[in-house]
N, CA and C atoms as an extended XYZ file, in Angstrom:
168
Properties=species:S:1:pos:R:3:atomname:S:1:resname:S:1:resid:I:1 pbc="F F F"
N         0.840       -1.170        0.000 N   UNK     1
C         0.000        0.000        0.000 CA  UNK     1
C         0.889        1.238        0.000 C   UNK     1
N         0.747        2.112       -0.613 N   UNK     2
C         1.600        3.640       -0.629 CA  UNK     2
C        -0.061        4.527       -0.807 C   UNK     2
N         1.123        5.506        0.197 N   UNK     3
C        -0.011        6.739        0.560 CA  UNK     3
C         0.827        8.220        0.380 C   UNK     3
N         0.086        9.141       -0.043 N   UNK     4
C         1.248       10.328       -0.420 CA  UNK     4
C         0.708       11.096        0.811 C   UNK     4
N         1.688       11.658        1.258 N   UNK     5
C         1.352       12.518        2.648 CA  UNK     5
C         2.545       13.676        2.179 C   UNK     5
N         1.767       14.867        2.511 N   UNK     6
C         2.412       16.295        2.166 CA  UNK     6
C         3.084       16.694        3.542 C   UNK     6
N         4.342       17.455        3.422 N   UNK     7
C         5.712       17.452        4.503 CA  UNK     7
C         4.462       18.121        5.581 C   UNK     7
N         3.018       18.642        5.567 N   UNK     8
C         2.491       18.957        6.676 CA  UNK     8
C         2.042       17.522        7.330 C   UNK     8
N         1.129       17.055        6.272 N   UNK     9
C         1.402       15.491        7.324 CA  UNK     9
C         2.114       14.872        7.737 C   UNK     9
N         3.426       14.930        7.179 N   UNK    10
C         4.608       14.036        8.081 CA  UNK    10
C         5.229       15.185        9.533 C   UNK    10
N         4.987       16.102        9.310 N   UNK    11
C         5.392       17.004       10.572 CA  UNK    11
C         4.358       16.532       11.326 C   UNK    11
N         3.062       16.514       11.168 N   UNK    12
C         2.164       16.604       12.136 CA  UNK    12
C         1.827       15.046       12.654 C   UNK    12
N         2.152       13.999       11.763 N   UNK    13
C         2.552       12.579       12.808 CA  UNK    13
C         3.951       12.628       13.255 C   UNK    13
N         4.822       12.708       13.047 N   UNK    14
C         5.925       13.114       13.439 CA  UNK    14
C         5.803       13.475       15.609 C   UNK    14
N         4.993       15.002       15.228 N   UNK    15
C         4.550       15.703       16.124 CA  UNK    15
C         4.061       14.984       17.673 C   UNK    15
N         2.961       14.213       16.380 N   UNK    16
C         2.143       13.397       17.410 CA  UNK    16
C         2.343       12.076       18.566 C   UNK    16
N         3.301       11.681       17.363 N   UNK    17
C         4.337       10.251       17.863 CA  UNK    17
C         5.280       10.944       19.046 C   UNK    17
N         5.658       12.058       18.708 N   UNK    18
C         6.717       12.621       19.654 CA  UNK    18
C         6.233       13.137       21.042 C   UNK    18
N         4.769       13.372       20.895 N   UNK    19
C         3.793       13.065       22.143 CA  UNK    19
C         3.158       12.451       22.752 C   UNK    19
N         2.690       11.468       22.029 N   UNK    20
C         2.880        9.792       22.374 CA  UNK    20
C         3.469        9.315       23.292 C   UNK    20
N         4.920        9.558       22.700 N   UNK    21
C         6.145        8.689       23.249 CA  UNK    21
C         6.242        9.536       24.895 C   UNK    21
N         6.574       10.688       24.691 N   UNK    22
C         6.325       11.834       25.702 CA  UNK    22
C         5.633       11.251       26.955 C   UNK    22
N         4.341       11.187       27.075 N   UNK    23
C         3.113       11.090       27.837 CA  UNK    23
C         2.238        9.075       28.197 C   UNK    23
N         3.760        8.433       27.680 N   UNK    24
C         3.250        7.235       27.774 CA  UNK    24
C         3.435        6.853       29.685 C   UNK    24
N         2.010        6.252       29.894 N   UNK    25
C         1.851        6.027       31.319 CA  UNK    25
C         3.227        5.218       31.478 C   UNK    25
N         3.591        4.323       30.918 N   UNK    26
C         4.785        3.497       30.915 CA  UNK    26
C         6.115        4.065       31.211 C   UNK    26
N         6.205        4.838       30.753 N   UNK    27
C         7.360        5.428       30.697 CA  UNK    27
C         7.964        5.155       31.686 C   UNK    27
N         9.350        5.099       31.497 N   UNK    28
C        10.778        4.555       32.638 CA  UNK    28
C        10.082        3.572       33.418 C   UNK    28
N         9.478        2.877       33.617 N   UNK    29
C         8.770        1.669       34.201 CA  UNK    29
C         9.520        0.336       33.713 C   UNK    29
N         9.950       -0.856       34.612 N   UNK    30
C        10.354       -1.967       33.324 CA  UNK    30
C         9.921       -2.528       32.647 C   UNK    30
N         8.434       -2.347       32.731 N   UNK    31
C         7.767       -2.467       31.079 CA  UNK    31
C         6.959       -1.793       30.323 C   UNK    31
N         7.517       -1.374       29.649 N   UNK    32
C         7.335       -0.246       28.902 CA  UNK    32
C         6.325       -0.373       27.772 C   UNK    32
N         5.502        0.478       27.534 N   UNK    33
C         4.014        0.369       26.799 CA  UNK    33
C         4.583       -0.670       25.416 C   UNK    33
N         3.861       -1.431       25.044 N   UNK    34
C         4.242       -2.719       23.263 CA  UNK    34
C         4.751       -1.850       22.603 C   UNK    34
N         3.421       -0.807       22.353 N   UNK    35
C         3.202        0.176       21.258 CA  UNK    35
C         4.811        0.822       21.478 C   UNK    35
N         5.453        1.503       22.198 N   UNK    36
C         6.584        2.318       22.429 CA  UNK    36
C         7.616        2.367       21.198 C   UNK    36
N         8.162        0.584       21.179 N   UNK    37
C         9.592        0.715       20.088 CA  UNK    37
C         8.787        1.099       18.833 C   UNK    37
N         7.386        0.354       18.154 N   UNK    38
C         7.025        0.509       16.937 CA  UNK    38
C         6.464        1.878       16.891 C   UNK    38
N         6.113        2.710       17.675 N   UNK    39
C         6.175        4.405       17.757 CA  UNK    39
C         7.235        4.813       17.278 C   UNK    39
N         8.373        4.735       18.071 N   UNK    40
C         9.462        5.426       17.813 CA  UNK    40
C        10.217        4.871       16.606 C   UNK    40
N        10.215        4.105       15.948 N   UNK    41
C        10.657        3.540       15.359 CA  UNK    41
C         9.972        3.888       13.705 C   UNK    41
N         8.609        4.339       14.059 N   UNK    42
C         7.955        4.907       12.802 CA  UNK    42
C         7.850        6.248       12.832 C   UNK    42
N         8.024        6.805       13.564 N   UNK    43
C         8.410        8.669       13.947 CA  UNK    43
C        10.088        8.758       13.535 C   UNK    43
N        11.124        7.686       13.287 N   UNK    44
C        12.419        7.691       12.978 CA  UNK    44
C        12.395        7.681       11.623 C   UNK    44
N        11.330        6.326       10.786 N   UNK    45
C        10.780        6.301        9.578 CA  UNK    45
C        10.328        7.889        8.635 C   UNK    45
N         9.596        8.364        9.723 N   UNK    46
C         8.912        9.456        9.175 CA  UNK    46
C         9.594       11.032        8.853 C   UNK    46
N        10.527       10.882       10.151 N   UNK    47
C        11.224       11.921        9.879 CA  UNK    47
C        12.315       12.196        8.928 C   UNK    47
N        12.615       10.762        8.865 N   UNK    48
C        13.540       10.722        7.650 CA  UNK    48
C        13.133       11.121        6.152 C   UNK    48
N        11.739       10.865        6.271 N   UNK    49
C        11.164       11.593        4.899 CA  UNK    49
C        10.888       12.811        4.773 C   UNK    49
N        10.781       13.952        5.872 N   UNK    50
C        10.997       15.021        6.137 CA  UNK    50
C        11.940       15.973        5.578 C   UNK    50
N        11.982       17.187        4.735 N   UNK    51
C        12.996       18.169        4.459 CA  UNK    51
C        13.121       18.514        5.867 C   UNK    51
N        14.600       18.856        6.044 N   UNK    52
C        15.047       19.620        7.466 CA  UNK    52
C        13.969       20.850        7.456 C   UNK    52
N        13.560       21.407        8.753 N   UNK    53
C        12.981       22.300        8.585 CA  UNK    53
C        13.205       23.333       10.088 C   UNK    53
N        13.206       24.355       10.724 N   UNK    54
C        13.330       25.292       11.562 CA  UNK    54
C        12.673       24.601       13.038 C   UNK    54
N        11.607       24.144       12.499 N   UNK    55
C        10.534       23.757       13.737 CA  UNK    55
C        10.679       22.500       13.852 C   UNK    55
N        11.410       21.150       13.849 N   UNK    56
C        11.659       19.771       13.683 CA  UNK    56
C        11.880       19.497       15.427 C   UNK    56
């Protein structure tokens, strides 16, 4: 499946993942939310498709 997403949608999941990750009840706990690595791990994905930009 391919989906075209314009550099505002990848900022704004980007964004979101990065608040996600932020605000997970889990956090520093030794077990840490499932969802966590495949978050960060697709916010690493995403940003890489990103032009550098001021606000990143």
């Amino acid at each position: 499946m391919k989906v075209e997403l314009s550099d505002q949608d990848l900022r704004l999941l980007v964004q979101s993942l990065t608040h996600c990750l932020a605000t997970c009840k889990n956090q520093g706990k030794a077990e840490p939310c499932e969802d966590c690595a495949a978050a960060a791990a697709l916010k690493e994905r995403l940003a890489a498709l990103r032009p550098a930009s001021k606000d990143a």
